[in-house]
C-alpha positions as CSV (number, residue, x, y, z in Angstrom):
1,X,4.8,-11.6,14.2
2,X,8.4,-11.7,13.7
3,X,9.5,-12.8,10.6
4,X,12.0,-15.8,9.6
5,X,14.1,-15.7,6.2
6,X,12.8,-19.7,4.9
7,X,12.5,-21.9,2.1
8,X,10.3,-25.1,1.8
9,X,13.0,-27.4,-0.2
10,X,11.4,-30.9,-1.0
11,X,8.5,-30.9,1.5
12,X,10.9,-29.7,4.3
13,X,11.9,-25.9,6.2
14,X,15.2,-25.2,5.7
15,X,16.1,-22.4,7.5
16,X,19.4,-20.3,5.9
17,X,21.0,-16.7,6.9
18,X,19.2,-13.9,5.5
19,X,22.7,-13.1,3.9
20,X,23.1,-15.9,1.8
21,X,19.5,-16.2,0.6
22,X,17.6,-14.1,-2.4
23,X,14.9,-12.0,-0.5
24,X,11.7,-14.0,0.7
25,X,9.6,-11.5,-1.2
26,X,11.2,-11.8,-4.7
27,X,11.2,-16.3,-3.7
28,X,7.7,-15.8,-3.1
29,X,6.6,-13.3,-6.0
30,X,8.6,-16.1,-8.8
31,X,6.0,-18.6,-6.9
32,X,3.2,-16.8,-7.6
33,X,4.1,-15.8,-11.0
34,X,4.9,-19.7,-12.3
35,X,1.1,-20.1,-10.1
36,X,-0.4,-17.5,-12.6
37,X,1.3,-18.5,-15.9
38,X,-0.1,-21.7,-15.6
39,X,-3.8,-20.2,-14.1
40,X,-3.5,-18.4,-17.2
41,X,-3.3,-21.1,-19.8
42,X,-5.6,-22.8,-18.5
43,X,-8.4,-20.6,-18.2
44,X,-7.7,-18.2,-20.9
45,X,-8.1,-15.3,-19.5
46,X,-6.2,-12.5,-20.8
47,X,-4.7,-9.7,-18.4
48,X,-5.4,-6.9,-20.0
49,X,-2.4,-4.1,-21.2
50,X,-2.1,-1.0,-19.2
51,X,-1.5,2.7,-21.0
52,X,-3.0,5.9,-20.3
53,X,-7.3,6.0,-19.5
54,X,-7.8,9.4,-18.5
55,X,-8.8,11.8,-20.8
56,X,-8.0,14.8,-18.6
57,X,-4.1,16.6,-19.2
58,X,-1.6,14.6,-17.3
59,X,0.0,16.3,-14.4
60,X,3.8,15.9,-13.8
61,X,4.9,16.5,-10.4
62,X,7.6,19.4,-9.9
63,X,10.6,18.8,-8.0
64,X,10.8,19.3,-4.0
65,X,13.7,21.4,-3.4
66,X,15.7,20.8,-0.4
67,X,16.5,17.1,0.7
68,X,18.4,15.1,-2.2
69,X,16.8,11.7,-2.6
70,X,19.5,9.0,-3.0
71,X,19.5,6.7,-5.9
72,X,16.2,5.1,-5.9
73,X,15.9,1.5,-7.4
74,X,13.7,1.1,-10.8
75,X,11.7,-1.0,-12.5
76,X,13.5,-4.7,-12.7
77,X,10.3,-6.2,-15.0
78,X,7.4,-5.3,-17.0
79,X,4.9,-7.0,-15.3
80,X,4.0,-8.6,-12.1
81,X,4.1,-11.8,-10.9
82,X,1.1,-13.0,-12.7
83,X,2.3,-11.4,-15.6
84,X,-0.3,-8.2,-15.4
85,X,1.4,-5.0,-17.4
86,X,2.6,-2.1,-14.8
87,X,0.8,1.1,-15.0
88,X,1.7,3.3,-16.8
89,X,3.4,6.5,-14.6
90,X,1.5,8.9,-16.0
91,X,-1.8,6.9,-15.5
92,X,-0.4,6.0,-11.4
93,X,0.0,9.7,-11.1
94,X,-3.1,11.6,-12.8
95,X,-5.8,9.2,-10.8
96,X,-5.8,9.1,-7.3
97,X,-8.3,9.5,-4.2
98,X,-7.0,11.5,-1.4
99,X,-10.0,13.6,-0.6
100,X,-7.8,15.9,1.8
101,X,-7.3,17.7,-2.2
102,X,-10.5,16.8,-3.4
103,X,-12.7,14.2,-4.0
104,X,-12.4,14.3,-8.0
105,X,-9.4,11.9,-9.0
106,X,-8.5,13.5,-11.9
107,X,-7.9,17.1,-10.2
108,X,-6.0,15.2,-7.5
109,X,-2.4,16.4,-9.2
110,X,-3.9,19.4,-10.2
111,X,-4.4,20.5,-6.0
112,X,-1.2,19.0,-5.2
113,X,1.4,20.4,-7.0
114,X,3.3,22.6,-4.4
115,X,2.6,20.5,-1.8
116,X,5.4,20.7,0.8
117,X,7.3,17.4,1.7
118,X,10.5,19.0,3.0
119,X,11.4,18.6,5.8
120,X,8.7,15.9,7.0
121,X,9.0,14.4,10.5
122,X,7.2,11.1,11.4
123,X,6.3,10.1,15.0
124,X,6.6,7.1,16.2
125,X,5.2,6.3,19.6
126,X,3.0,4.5,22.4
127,X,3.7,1.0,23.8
128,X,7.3,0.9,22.4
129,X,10.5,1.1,24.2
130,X,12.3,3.2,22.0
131,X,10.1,6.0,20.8
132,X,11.2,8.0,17.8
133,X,10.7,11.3,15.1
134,X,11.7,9.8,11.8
135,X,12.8,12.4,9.4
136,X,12.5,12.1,6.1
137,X,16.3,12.0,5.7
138,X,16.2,8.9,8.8
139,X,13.6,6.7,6.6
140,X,15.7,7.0,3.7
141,X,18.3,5.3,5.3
142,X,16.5,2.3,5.2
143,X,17.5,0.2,2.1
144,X,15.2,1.2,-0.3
145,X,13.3,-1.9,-2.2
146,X,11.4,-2.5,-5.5
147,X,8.0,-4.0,-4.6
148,X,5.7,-4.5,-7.5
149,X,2.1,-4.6,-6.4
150,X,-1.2,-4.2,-7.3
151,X,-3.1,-1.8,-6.1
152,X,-7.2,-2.8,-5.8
153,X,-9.4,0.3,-4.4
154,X,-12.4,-0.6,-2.7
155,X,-14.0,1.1,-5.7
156,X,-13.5,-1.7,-7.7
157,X,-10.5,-0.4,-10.1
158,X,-7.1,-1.1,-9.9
159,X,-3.6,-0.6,-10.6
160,X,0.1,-2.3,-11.2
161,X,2.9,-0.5,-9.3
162,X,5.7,-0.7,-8.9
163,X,6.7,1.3,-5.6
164,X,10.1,1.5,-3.9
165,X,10.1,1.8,-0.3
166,X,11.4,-0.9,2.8
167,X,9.4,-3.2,4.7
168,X,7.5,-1.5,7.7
169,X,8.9,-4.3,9.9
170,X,12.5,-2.4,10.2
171,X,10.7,0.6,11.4
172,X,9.5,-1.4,13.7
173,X,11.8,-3.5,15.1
174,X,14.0,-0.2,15.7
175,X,11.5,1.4,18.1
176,X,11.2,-2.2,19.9
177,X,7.6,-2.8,20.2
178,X,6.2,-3.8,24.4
179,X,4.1,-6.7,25.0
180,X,1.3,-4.7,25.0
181,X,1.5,-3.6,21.5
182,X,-1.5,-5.2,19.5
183,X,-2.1,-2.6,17.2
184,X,-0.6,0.0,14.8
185,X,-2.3,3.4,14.4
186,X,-1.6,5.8,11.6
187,X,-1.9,9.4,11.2
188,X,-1.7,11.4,7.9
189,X,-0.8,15.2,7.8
190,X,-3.7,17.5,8.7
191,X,-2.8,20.8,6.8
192,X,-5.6,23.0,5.9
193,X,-3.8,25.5,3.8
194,X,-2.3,23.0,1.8
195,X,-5.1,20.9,1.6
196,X,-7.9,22.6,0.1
197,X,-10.5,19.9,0.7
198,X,-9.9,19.9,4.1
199,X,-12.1,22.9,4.6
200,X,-14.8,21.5,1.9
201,X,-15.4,18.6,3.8
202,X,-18.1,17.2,6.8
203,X,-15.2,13.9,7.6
204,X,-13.6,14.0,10.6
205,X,-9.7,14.6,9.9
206,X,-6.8,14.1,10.4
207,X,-7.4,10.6,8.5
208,X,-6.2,7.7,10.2
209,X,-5.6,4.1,9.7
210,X,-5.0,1.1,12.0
211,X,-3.3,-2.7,11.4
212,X,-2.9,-5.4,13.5
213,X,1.0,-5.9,14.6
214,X,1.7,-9.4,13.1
215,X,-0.6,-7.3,9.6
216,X,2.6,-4.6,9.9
217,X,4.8,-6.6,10.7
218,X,4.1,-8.8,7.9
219,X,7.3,-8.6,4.8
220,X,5.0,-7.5,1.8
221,X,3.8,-4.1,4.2
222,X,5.2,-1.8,2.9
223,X,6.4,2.3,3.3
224,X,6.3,3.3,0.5
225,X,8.8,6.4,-0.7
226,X,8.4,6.3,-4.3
227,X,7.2,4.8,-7.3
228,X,8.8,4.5,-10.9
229,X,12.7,4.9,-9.6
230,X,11.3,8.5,-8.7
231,X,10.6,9.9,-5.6
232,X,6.5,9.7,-4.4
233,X,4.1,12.6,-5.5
234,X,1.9,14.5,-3.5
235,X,-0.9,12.9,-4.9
236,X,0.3,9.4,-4.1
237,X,1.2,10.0,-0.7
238,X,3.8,12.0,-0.9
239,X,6.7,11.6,1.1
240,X,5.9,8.4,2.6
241,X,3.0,6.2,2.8
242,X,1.6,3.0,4.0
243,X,1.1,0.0,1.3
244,X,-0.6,-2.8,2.2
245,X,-1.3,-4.5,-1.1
246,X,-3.5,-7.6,0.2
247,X,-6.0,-4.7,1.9
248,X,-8.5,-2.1,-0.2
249,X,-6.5,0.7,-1.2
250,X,-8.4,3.1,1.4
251,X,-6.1,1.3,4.5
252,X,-2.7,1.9,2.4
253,X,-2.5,5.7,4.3
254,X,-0.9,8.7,2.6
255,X,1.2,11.6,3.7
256,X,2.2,9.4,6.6
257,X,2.9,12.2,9.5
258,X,2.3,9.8,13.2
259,X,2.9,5.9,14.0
260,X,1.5,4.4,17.0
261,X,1.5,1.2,18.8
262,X,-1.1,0.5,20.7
263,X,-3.5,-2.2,23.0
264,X,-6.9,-1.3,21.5
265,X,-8.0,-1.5,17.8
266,X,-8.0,2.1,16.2
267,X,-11.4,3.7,14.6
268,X,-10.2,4.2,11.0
269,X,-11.5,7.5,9.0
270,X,-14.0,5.2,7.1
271,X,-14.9,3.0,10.0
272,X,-16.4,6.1,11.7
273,X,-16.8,8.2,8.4
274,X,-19.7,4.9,7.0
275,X,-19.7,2.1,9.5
276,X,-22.0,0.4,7.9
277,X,-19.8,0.2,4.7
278,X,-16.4,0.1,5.6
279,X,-14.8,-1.7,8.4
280,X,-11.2,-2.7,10.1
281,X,-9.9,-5.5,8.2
282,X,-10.7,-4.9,4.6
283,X,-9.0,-7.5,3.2
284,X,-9.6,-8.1,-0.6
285,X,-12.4,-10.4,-1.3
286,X,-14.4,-10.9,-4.5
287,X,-17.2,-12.9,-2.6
288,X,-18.1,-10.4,-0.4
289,X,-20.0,-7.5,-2.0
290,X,-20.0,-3.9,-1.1
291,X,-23.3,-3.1,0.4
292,X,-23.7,-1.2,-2.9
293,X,-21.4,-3.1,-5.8
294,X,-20.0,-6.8,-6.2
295,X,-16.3,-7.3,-5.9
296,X,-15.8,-10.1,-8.1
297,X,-14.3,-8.0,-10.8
298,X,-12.9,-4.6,-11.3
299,X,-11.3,-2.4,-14.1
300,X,-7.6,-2.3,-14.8
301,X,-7.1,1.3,-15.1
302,X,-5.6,2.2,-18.5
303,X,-6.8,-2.0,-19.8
304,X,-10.2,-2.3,-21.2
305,X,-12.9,-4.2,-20.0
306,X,-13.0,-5.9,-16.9
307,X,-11.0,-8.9,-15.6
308,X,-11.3,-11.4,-11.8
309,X,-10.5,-9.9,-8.5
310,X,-8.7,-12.5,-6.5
311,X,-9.1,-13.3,-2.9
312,X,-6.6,-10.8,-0.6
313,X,-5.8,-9.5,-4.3
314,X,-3.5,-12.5,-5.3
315,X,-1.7,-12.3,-2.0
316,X,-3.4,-15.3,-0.5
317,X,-0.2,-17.9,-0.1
318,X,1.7,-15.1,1.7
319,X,-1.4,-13.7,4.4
320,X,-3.7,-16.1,4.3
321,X,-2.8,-17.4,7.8
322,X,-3.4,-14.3,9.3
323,X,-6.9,-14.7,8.9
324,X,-7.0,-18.7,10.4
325,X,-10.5,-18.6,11.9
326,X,-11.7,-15.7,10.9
327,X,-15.2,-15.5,9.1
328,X,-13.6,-14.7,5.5
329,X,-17.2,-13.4,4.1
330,X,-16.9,-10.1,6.7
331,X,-14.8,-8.5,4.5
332,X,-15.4,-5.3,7.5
C-alpha cells in the first residue's frame, strides 16, 4: 500500500504536496492526543507517571567506536499523544527481552555490552527489482524521525518511547518491490559468540519476523536507529530494528541483519517456537486473551498499578482498515 500525504478538511480529502504539509504522522498523533484528553476527562482514568521500576543496577551502554552517528533528533514532548509520561531512559534500557542474551530482562544490558554494531550490513532481497546491502552508514542517510510510541509486549507490560528512526516505506520504495511481493520477511543477526543465549537455548534461530507489505509499508512502521536522541543499544536492538507499535512487541525484530520480500507468509520464531500461543498477525487486542493471561490491562513499567490496553494499542484510527474483514478476536 502506497501511501498518500492527506488531510480530511470539513468532511472532504484534500489532497496537498508533501512539501507544503506538516507530516501525516505528527497531523494524526495531535488527533489522537485531543481524542485522549477528552477520553480522559471523561472517564477519569489517570495515566500513570513513568520513572525507574527495576531494582537491579542500571546499565549504561558504552560507546561503539567506529562509524560517527549524525545528529540524531530528540525528545520534542514529555508525553505521548494521549498524554502517557515517556519512559524513562534508564528504565527503556535496563528491561528488555531478547533471549538471543538471555531470557532474564534485567541481565539483558548486562550480556550486551560489547556487542559489535560496526560495521553492520542489511540485506535486502527477493521479489524486488532493485536488490540491495544497506550499511549502517546507507540507513543513516535516511532522514532520521522522532516517533513517540508505546511499546505493549505480549507479556502484558509496556512502555513510552520515544525512538528516532525513518519510516520502513523509504527502504522500500528504493529497492522497488515486484507484483509478486506480498510479504516482508525479517532476519535478526545470528552470532553465537556474541550472543551467549544462543548456545543456552532449544528455539530455532536465527529469529525471524514477517509483515504483510501494505503492514510495512504502512507510515507509523518504523526502523528504528535510536531512542532518546542517542543512538540504539544492544539490548534494544541495536543498530537497527523493526517497530511496529500497533503489533505485540515480539514482531518489532531486533539486530535487524536480512529483509525480504516475498509471495508466501513467513513462519515467525514464535509461530513455530508455540503455535498454539503465538501467531502471524498479533495485533494488540485487549478482548482476546492469551491462552494463559487476559489482555485487557497491563503495567506501565516504571507507573504503579495497572491501567486499559487499547485495541491495536491506541493505533486503531491509523490501521484499523488493514484488518476490514478480518475476525478481530484471532488476535494469532
Amino acid at each position: 500500500m502506497w501511501m498518500q500525504e492527506r488531510f480530511i478538511i470539513g468532511g472532504s480529502v484534500v489532497k496537498i504536496n508533501p512539501s507544503e504539509i506538516t507530516p501525516e504522522h505528527v497531523y494524526l498523533s495531535r488527533r489522537r492526543f485531543l481524542k485522549g484528553v477528552a477520553a480522559l476527562a471523561a472517564t477519569g482514568f489517570a495515566v500513570a507517571a513513568c520513572g525507574p521500576q527495576e531494582s537491579s543496577p542500571a546499565v549504561v551502554p558504552t560507546a561503539e567506536p567506529g562509524l560517527a552517528y549524525p545528529p540524531l533528533p530528540t525528545p520534542s514532548a514529555a508525553s505521548d499523544e494521549l498524554g502517557a509520561a515517556l519512559t524513562t531512559y534508564e528504565a527503556i534500557i535496563n528491561y528488555n527481552n531478547f533471549y538471543e542474551f538471555t531470557t532474564s530482562k534485567e541481565r539483558v544490558a548486562e550480556l550486551a555490552q560489547g556487542f559489535r554494531t560496526s560495521p553492520w550490513e542489511v540485506e535486502v532481497g527477493g521479489l524486488i527489482d532493485k536488490p540491495r546491502t544497506f550499511g549502517l552508514e546507507d540507513l543513516l542517510k535516511f532522514e532520521q524521525e522522532e516517533r513517540i510510541y508505546r511499546l505493549r509486549c505480549v507479556e502484558a507490560w509496556s512502555m513510552v518511547v520515544p525512538w528516532v528512526g525513518f519510516p520502513l516505506r523509504r527502504l522500500l520504495e528504493e529497492v522497488e518491490p515486484r507484483s509478486g511481493a506480498q510479504y516482508v520477511r525479517f532476519e535478526t543477526l545470528y552470532d553465537p559468540e556474541q550472543m551467549p543465549g544462543l548456545g543456552r537455548s532449544s528455539f530455532s534461530w536465527p529469529y525471524e519476523e514477517g509483515l504483510r507489505l501494505d503492514e510495512a509499508m504502512d507510515d507509523l512502521t518504523l526502523l528504528a536507529t535510536g531512542i532518546y536522541g542517542k543512538p540504539l543499544p544492544p539490548q534494544n536492538g541495536a543498530p537497527v530494528r523493526l517497530v511496529v507499535p500497533w503489533k505485540y512487541g515480539f514482531k518489532s525484530i531486533k539486530s535487524i541483519v536480512k529483509i525480504e520480500l516475498v509471495e508466501e507468509m513467513p513462519v515467525s520464531f514464535w509461530m513455530d517456537a508455540a503455535p498454539q500461543e503465538y501467531g502471524f498477525y498479533a495485533n494488540v487486542n485487549p478482548e482476546v486473551s492469551h491462552p494463559r493471561w487476559s489482555q485487557a490491562t497491563e503495567r506501565r513499567i516504571g507507573g504503579s498499578g495497572r491501567m486499559e490496553t487499547l485495541l491495536f494499542n491506541g493505533y486503531e484510527e491509523e490501521v484499523a482498515h488493514l484488518y476490514e474483514g478480518m475476525d478481530l478476536r484471532r488476535w494469532y
